[in-house]
C-alpha positions as CSV (number, residue, x, y, z in Angstrom):
1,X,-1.4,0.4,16.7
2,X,2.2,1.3,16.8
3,X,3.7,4.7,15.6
4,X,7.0,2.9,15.2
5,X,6.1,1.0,12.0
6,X,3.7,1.3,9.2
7,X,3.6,-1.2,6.1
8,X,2.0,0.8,2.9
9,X,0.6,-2.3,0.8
10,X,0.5,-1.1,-2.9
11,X,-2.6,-2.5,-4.7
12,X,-3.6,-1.5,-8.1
13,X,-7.1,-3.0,-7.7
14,X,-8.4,-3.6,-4.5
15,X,-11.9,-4.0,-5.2
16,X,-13.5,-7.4,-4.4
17,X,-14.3,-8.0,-8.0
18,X,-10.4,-8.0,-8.6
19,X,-10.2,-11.4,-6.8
20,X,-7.2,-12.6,-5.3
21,X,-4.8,-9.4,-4.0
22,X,-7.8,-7.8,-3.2
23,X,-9.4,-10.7,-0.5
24,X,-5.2,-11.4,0.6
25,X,-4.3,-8.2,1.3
26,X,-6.9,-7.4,3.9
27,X,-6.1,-10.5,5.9
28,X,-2.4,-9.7,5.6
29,X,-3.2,-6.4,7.3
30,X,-5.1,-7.4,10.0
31,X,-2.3,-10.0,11.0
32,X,-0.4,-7.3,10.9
33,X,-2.7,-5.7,13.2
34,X,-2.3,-8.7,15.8
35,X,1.4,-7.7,15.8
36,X,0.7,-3.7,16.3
37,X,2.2,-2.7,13.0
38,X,-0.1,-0.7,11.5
39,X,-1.0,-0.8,7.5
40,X,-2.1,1.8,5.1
41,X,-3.3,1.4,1.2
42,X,-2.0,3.0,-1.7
43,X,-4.7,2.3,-5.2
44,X,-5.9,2.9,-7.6
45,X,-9.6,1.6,-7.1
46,X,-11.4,0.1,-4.1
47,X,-14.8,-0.6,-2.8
48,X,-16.0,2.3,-1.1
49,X,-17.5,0.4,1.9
50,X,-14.7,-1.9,3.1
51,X,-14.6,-0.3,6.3
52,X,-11.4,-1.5,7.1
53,X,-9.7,-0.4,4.0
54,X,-10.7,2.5,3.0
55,X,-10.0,3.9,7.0
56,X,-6.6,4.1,5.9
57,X,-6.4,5.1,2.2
58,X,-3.7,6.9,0.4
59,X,-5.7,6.8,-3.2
60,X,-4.0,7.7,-6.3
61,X,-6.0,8.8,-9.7
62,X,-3.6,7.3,-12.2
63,X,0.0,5.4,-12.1
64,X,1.2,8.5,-12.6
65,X,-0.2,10.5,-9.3
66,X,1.1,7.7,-6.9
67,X,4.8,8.7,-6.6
68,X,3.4,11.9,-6.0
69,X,0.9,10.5,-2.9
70,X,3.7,8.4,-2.2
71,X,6.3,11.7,-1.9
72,X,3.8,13.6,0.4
73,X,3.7,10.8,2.7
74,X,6.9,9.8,3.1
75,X,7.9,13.5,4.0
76,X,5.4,13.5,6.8
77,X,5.9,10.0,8.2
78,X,6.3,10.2,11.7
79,X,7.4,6.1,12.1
80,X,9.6,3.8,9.7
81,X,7.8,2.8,6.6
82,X,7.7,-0.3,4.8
83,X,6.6,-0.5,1.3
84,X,5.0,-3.5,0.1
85,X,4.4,-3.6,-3.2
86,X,1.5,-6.4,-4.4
87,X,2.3,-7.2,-8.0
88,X,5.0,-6.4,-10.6
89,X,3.8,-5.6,-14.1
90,X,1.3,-2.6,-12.9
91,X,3.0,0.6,-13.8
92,X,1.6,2.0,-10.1
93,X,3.9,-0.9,-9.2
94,X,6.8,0.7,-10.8
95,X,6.4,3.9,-9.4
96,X,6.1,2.6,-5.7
97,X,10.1,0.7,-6.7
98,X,11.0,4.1,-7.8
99,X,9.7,5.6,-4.9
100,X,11.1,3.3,-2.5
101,X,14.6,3.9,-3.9
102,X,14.4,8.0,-4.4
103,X,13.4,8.1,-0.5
104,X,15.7,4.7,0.6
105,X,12.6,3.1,2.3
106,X,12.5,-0.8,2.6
107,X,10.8,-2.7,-0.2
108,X,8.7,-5.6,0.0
109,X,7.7,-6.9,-3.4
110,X,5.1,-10.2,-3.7
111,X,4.6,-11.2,-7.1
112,X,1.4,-13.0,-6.8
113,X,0.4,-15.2,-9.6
């Protein structure tokens, strides 16, 4: 994968219960993948044994604690940074637009649904 890019997919729910998002995502990523831009997921819930996903976790406890992962992060990062937010009425949604603003990182938001 490529150090030059990384695309953070926020996800309130990616558990496979959650539907939709959850099954997209994943596929998104790996496409991704194909292209050598590496993915990372920031949520709040997931299924502990998708492999693929949880490899390359940032979890947050609450809405509240993922500007705070976020932060962290994005004063490591060693490559340019995308975030993609999926969704727009989560409050962990809100915090990743907030984030993406405070530390001038490109914004993808897809509303889904």
């Amino acid at each position: 994968m490529s150090a030059d890019l990384e695309v953070i997919h926020a996800v309130p729910d990616l558990r496979s219960s959650a539907g939709g998002i959850a099954a997209m995502v994943s596929g998104l990523a790996a496409a991704l993948d194909e292209e050598q831009i590496a993915s990372r997921f920031l949520t709040l819930q997931h299924d502990c044994d998708h492999l693929y996903l949880t490899r390359s976790m940032l979890k947050s406890d609450d809405a509240a604690s993922v500007e705070q992962s976020l932060e962290k992060h994005l004063r490591l990062r060693s490559s340019q940074i995308v975030l993609h937010s999926h969704g727009l009425w989560h409050p962990m949604n809100h915090a990743v637009v907030r984030a993406a603003v405070r530390f001038r990182v490109p914004l993808v938001i897809s509303p889904h649904g």
